[in-house]
C-alpha positions as a Python dict, from the first residue, in 0.01 Angstrom:
ca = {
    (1, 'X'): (0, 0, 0),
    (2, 'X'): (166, 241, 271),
    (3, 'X'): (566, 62, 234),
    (4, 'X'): (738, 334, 451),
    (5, 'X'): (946, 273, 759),
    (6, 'X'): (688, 346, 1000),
    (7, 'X'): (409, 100, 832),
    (8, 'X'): (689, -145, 858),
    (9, 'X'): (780, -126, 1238),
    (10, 'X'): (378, -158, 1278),
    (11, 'X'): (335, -437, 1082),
    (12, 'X'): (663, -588, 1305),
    (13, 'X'): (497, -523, 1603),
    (14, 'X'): (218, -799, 1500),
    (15, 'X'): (347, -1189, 1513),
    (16, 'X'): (215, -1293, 1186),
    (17, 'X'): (328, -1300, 824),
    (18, 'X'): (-3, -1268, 689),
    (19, 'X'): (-59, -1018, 440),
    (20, 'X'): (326, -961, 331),
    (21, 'X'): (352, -1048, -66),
    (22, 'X'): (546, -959, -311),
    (23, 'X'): (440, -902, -670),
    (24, 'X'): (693, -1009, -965),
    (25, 'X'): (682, -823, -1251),
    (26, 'X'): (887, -711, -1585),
    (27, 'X'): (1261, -596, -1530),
    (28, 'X'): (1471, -340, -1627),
    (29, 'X'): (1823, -179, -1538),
    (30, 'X'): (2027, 158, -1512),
    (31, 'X'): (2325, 48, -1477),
    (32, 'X'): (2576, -231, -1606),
    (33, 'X'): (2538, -590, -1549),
    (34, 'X'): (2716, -759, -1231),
    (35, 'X'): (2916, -1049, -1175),
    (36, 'X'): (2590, -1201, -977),
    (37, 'X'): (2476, -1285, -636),
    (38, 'X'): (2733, -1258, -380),
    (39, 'X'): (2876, -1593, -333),
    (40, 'X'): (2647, -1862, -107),
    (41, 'X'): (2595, -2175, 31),
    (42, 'X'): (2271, -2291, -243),
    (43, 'X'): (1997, -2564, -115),
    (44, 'X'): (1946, -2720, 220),
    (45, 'X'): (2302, -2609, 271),
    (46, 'X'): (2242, -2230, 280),
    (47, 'X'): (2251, -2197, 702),
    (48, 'X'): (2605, -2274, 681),
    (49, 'X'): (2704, -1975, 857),
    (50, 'X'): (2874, -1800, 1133),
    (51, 'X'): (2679, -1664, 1405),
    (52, 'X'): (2796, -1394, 1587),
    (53, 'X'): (2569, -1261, 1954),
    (54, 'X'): (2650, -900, 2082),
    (55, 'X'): (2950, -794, 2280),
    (56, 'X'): (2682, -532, 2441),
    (57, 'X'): (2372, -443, 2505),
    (58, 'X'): (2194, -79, 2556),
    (59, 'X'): (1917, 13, 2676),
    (60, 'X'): (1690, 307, 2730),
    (61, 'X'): (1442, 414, 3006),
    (62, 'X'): (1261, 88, 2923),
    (63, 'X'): (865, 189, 2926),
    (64, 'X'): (658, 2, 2737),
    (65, 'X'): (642, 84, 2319),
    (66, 'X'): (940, 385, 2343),
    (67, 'X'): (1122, 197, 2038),
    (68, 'X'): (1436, 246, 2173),
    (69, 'X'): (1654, 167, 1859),
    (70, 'X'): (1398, 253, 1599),
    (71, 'X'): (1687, 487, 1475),
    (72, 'X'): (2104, 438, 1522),
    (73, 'X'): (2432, 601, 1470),
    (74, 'X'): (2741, 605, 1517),
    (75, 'X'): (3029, 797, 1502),
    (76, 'X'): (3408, 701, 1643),
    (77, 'X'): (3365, 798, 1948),
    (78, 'X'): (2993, 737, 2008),
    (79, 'X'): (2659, 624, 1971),
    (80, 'X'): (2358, 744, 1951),
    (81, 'X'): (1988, 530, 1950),
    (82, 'X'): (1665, 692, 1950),
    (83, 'X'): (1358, 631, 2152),
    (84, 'X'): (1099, 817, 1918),
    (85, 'X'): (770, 761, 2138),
    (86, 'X'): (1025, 780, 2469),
    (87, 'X'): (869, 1045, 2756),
    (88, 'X'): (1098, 1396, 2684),
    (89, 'X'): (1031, 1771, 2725),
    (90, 'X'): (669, 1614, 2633),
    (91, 'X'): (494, 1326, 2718),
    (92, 'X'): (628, 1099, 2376),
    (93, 'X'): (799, 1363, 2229),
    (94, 'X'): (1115, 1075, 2234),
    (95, 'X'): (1483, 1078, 2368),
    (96, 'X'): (1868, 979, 2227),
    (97, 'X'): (2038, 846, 2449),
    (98, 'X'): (2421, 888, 2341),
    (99, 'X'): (2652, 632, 2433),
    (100, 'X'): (3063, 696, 2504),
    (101, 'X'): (3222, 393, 2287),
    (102, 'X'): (3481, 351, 2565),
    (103, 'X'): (3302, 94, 2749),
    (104, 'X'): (2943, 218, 2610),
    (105, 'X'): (2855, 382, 2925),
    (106, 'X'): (2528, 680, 2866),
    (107, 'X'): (2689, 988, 2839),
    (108, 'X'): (2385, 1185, 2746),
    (109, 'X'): (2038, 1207, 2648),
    (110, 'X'): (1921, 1514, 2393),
    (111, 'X'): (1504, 1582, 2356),
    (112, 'X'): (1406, 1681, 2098),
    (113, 'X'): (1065, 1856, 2140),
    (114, 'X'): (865, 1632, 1901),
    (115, 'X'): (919, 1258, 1831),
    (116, 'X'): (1175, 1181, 1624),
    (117, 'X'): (1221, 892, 1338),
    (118, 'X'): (1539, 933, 1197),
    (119, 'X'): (1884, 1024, 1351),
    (120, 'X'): (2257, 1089, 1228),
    (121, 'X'): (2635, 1161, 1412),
    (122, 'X'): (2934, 1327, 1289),
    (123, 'X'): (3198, 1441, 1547),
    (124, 'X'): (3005, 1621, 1820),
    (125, 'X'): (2699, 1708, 1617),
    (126, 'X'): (2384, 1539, 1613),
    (127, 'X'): (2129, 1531, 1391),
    (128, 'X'): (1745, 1429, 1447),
    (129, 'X'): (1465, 1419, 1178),
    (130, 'X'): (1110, 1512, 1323),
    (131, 'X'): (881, 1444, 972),
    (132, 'X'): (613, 1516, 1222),
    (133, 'X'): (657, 1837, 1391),
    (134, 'X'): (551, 2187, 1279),
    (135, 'X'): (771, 2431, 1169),
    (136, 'X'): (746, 2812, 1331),
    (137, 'X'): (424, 2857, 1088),
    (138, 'X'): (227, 2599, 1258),
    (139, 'X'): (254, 2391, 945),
    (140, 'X'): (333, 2027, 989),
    (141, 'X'): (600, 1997, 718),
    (142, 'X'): (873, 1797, 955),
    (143, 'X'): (1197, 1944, 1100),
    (144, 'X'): (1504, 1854, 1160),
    (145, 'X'): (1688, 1931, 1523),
    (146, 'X'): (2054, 2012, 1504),
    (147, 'X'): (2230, 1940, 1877),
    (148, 'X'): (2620, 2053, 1932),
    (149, 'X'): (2860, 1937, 2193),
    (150, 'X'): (3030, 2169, 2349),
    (151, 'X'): (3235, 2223, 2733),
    (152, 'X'): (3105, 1827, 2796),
    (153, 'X'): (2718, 1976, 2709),
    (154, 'X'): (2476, 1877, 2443),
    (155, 'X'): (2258, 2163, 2323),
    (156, 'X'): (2010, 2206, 2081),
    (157, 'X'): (2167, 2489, 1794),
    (158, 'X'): (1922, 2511, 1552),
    (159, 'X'): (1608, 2372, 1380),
    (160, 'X'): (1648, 2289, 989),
    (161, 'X'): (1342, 2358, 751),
    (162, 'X'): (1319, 2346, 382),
    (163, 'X'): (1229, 2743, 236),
    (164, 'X'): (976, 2508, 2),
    (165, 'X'): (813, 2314, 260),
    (166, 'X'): (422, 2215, 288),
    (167, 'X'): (207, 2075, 494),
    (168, 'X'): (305, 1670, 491),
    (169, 'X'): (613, 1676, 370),
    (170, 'X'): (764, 1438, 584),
    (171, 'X'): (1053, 1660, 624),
    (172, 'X'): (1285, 1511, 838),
    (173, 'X'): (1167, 1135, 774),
    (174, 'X'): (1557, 1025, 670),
    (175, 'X'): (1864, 1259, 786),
    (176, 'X'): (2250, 1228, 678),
    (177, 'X'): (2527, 1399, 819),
    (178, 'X'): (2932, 1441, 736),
    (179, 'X'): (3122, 1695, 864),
    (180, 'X'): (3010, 2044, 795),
    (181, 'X'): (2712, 1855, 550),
    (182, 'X'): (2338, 1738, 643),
    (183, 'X'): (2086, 1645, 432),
    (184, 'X'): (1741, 1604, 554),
    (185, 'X'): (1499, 1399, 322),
    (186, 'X'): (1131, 1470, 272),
    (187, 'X'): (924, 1197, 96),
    (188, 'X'): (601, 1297, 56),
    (189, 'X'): (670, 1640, -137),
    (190, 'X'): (416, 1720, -345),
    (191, 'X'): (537, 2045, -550),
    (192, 'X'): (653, 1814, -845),
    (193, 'X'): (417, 1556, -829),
    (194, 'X'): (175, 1364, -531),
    (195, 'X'): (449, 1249, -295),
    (196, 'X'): (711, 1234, -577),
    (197, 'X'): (955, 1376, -280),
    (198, 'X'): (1291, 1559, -259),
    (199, 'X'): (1559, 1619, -33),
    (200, 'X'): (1742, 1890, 87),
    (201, 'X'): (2135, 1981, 138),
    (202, 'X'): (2247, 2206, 441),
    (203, 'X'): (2596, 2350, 522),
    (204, 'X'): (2741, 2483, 824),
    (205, 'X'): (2953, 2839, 782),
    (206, 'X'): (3124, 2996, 1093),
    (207, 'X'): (2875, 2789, 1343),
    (208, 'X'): (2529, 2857, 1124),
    (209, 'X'): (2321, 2619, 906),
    (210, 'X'): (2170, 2729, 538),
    (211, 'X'): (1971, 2547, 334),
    (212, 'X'): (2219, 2523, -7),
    (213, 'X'): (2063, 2256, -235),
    (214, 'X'): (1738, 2114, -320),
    (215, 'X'): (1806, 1744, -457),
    (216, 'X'): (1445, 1615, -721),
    (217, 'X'): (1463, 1286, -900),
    (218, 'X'): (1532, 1335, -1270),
    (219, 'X'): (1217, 1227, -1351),
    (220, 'X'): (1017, 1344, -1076),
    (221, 'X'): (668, 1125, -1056),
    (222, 'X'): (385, 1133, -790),
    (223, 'X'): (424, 853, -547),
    (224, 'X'): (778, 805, -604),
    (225, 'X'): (906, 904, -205),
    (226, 'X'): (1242, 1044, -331),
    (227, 'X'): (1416, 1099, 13),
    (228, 'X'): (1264, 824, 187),
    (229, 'X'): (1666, 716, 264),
    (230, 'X'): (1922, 957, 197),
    (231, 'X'): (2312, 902, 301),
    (232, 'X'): (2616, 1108, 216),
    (233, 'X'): (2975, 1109, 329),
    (234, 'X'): (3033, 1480, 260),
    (235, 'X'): (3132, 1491, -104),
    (236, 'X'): (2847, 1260, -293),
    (237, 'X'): (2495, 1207, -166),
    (238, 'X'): (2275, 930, -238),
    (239, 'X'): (1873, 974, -241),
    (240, 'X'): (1655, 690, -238),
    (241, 'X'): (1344, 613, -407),
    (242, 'X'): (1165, 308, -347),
    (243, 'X'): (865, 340, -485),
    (244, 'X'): (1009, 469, -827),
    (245, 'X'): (825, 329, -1125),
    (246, 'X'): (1135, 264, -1345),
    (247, 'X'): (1242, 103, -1663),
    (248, 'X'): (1554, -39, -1840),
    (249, 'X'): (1820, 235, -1966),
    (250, 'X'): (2058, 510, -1827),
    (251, 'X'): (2065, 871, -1897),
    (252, 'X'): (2321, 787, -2117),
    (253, 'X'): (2139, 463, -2292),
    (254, 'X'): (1781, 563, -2355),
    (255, 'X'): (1532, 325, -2268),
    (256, 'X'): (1443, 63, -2552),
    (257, 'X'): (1052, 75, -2457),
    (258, 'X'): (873, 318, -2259),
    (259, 'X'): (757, 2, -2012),
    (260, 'X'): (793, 74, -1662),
    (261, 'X'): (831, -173, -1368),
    (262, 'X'): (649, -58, -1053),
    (263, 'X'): (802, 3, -736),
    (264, 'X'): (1125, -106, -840),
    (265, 'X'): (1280, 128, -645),
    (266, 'X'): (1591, 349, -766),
    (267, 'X'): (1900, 528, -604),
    (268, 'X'): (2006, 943, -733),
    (269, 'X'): (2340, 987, -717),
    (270, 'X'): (2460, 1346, -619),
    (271, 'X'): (2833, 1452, -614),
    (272, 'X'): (2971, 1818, -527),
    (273, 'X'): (3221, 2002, -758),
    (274, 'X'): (3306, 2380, -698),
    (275, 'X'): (3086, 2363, -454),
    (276, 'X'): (2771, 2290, -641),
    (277, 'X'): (2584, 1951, -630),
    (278, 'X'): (2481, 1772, -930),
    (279, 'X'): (2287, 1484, -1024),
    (280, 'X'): (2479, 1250, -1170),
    (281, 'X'): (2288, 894, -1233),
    (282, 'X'): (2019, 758, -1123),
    (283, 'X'): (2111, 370, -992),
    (284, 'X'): (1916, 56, -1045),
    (285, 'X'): (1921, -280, -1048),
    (286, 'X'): (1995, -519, -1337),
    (287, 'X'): (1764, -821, -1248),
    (288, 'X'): (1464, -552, -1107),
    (289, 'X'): (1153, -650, -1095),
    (290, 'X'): (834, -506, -995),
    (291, 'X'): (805, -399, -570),
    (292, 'X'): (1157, -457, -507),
    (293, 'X'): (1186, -160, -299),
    (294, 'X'): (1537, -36, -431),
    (295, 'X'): (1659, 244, -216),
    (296, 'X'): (1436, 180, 66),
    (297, 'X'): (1737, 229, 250),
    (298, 'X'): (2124, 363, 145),
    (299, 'X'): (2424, 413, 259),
    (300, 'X'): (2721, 563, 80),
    (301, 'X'): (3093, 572, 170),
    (302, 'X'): (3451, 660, -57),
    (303, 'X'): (3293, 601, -377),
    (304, 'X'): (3053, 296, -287),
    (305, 'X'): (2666, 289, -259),
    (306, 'X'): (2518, 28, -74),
    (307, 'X'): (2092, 35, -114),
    (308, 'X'): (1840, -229, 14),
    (309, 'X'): (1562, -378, -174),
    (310, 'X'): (1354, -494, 117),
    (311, 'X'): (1090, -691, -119),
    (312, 'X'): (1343, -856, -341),
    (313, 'X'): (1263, -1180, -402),
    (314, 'X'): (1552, -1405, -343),
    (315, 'X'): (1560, -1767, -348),
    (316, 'X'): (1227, -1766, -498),
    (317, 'X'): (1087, -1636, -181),
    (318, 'X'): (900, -1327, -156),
    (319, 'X'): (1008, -1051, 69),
    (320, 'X'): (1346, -1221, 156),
    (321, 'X'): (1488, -902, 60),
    (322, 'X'): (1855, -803, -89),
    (323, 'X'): (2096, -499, -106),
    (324, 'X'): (2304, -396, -413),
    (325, 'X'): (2657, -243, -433),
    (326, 'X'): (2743, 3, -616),
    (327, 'X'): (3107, 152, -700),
    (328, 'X'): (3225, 470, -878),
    (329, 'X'): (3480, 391, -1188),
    (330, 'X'): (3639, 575, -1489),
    (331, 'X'): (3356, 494, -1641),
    (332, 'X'): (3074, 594, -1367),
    (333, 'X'): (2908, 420, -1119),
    (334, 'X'): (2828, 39, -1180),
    (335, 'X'): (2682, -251, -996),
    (336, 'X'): (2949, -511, -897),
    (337, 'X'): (2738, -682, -627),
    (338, 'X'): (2411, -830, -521),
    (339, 'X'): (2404, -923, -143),
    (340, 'X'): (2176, -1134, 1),
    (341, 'X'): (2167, -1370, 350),
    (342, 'X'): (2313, -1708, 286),
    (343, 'X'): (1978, -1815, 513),
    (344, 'X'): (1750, -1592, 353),
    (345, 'X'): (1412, -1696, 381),
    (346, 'X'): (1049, -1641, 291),
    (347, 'X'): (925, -1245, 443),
    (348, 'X'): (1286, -1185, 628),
    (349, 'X'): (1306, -826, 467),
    (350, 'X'): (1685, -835, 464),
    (351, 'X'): (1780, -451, 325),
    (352, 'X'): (1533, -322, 578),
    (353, 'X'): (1868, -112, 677),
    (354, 'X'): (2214, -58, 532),
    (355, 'X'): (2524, 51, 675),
    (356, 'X'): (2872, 121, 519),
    (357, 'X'): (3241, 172, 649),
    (358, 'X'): (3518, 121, 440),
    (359, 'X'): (3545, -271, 345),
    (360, 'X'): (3246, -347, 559),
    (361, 'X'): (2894, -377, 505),
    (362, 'X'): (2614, -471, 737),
    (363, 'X'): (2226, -535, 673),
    (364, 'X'): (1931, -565, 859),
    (365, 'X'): (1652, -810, 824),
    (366, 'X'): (1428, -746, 1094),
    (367, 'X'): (1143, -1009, 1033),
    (368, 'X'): (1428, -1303, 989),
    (369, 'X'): (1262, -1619, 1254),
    (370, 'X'): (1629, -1789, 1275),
    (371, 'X'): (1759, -1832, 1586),
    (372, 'X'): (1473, -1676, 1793),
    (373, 'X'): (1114, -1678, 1666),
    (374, 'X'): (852, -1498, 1405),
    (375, 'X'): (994, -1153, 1325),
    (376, 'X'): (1295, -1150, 1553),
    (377, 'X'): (1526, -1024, 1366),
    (378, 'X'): (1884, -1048, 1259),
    (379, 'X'): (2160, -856, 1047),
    (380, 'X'): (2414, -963, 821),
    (381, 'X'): (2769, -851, 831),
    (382, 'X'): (2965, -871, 458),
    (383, 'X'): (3344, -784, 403),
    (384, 'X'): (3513, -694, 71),
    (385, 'X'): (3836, -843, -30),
    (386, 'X'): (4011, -809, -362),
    (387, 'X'): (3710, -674, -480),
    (388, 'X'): (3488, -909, -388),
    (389, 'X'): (3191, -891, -139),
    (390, 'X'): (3152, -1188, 92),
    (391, 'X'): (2894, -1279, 407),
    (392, 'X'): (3108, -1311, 705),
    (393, 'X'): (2866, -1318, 1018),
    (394, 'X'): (2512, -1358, 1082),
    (395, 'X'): (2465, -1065, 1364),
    (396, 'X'): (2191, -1163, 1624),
    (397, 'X'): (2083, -1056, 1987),
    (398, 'X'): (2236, -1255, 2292),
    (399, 'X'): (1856, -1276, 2408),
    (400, 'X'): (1639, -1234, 2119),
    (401, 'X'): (1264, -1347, 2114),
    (402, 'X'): (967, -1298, 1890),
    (403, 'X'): (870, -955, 1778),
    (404, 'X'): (1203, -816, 1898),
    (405, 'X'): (1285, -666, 1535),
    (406, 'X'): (1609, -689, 1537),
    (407, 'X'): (1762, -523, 1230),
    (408, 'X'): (1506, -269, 1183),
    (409, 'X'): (1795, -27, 1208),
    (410, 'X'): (2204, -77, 1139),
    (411, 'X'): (2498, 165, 1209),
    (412, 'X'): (2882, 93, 1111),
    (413, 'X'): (3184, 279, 1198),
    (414, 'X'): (3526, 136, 1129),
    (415, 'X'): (3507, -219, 1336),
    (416, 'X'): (3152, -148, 1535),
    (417, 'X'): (2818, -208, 1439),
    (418, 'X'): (2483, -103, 1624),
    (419, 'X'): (2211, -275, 1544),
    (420, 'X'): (1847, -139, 1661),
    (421, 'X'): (1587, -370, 1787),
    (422, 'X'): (1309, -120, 1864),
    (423, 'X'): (1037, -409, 1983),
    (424, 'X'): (1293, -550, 2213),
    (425, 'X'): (1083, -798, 2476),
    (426, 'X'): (867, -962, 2255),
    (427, 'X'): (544, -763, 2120),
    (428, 'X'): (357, -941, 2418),
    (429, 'X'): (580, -857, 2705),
    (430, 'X'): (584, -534, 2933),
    (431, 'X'): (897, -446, 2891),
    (432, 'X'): (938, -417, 2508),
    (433, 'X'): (1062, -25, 2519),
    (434, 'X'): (1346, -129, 2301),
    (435, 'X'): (1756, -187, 2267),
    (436, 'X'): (2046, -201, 2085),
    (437, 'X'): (2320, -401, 2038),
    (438, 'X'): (2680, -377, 1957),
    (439, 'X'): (2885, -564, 1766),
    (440, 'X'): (3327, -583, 1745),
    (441, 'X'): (3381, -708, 1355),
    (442, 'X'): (3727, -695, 1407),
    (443, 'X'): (3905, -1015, 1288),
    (444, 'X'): (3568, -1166, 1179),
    (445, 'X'): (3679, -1236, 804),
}
């Protein structure tokens, strides 16, 4: 079963829930027990929360199926949403628009020359994953566009390739950027096993990109899709790997059997020292079970990993979805938190998208019905205090309707969220080409 990004904005597009399942199966962990479920309304009481619509709404050129807000990021002083099927330098070769935070006005749009999937902002640098495009060989590995601000101009500065790319890698499929740092995931990499994956660290020097790490699982194993979400904040980097087969046990506790849970998804963990990355745990959940999806999307931030599990089944619904939290200690990295929608119901595929910023924590669940219709969508905004992760806001569109997907991609930075809604107008209407919205957290506790 094809569980990737782009098989689920397809299956979005469509008004039914027939055909999603989950499949429970044995569990295992990597890493210590937590304190449980973040703290929720239980029962017929569970929609006891607060609702928050969207200060703003963007939009792109508006044509018919661009997906406008497939992909979002921000930065602190813009925005950036991407229109991957969007009419460019070629007829779909897709757009991002870029969006001034003071007052969200369009400042800019860069093309890429092939459509895009995957996007990422630091400062004035873009950064726009292409798994699709051919590198200067004519292969169709995937690239990654770098674009630069500079004298009030966007420009494109250089294309990023992997020096072990093939034909399908997907390169390009997830991108992170921080600073002088991008890494550029490529899921279907074959050279240690069928579509076991990797992902790939570049560094700027004195205005030029070099490729200076290649990140592999531990256990490399085909169909894994290592690099199917990647993250980073500039000194760790976190690599997900949904369709990892895993079992219980860290590299420091050996497994007790060699059982393995499919598709229970896991998390790498990466950190630089003397310049040099390192693996240095692989993350997974303590109640894991079989097709959760771990680290179908990540997000990583001062020490914490956030990562979805998109088919978690939670509130003994399938495909309600869930995200785990992750913090670095004395001891390592442990799971303190499970996060899941205090509404959470049956397909809603909450953990579709992550986002992290400090104390704050948002996540998408772009087939959530509640308040608008069959696959709407919503996200879910969470706070820490004294240690503790809470829901604070359920995030939704000021005019939502069926199909829109809203949630299908998140962004945080400081106070703002983005959140993408790529089938925005409804999968029957003209007009769904796609929006974002944005969101001011600030005193929303």
């Amino acid at each position: 079963m094809d569980r990737s990004r782009r098989a689920l904005l397809s299956a979005l597009a469509s008004t039914g829930v027939a055909g999603l399942a989950g499949c429970p199966g044995l569990t295992g962990a990597d890493t210590p027990e937590p304190d449980g479920d973040t703290p929720a309304p239980s029962g017929d009481d569970r929609s006891t929360f607060r609702r928050v619509t969207s200060d703003a709404t963007l939009a792109g050129p508006g044509d018919e199926g661009d997906g406008f807000g497939e992909a979002v990021a921000l930065s602190d002083r813009r925005g950036v949403v991407v229109a991957p099927a969007a009419a460019g330098v070629a007829e779909h070769s897709g757009t991002g628009t870029l969006f001034d935070r003071d007052g969200w006005s369009r400042s800019a749009t860069v093309e890429p020359p092939v459509a895009s999937a995957a996007v990422a902002l630091s400062g004035g640098t873009a950064l726009v994953g292409a798994p699709q495009a051919a590198d200067e060989s004519g292969r169709e590995t995937g690239v990654a566009f770098v674009f630069e601000r500079a004298d009030g101009e966007w420009r494109h500065t250089a294309t990023l390739t992997a020096t072990e790319s093939a034909d399908s890698d997907e390169f390009g499929r997830s991108v992170a950027l921080a600073g002088d740092t991008a890494v550029v995931g490529a899921p279907e990499s074959s050279r240690r096993g069928d579509e076991s994956g990797a992902a790939y660290v570049f560094e700027r020097a004195e205005g030029e990109w070099r490729e200076t790490a290649t990140l592999a699982h531990g256990d490399p194993a085909p169909g894994d899709r290592f690099g199917d979400a990647v993250a980073t904040d500039g000194e760790t980097v976190a690599v997900g790997a949904a369709d990892d087969d895993t079992g219980p046990g860290t590299p420091a506790t050996p497994p007790a059997t060699d059982a393995l849970t499919e598709m229970v998804g896991s998390v790498t963990v990466f950190e630089r020292a003397d310049e040099e990355w390192s693996r240095r745990t692989r993350l997974t959940a303590s109640d894991g079970r079989e097709d959760d999806g771990l680290g179908y999307s990540v997000a990583v931030d001062d020490g914490v990993v956030l990562a979805g599990a998109v088919f978690r089944e939670s509130y003994d619904e399938l495909w309600t979805g869930g995200a785990y939290v992750f913090e670095r200690g004395a001891d390592g990295w442990t799971q303190v938190a499970t996060l899941v929608a205090s509404d959470g119901d049956d397909g809603d595929e909450f953990g579709a998208s992550v986002a992290l910023s400090g104390d704050r924590a948002v996540v998408g669940a772009p087939s959530d019905e509640d308040p608008y219709g069959d696959r709407a969508g919503s996200a879910y905004a969470f706070t820490r205090s004294d240690g503790e992760w809470a829901e604070v806001a359920k995030l939704v569109a000021a005019d939502g309707t069926v199909g829109d997907a809203f949630g299908f991609s998140v962004a945080l930075a400081g106070e703002t969220a983005l959140v993408g809604a790529p089938n925005s107008g409804g999968p029957n209407d003209d007009d769904d080409g796609g929006s974002a919205s944005v969101f001011d957290l600030d005193g929303i506790e």
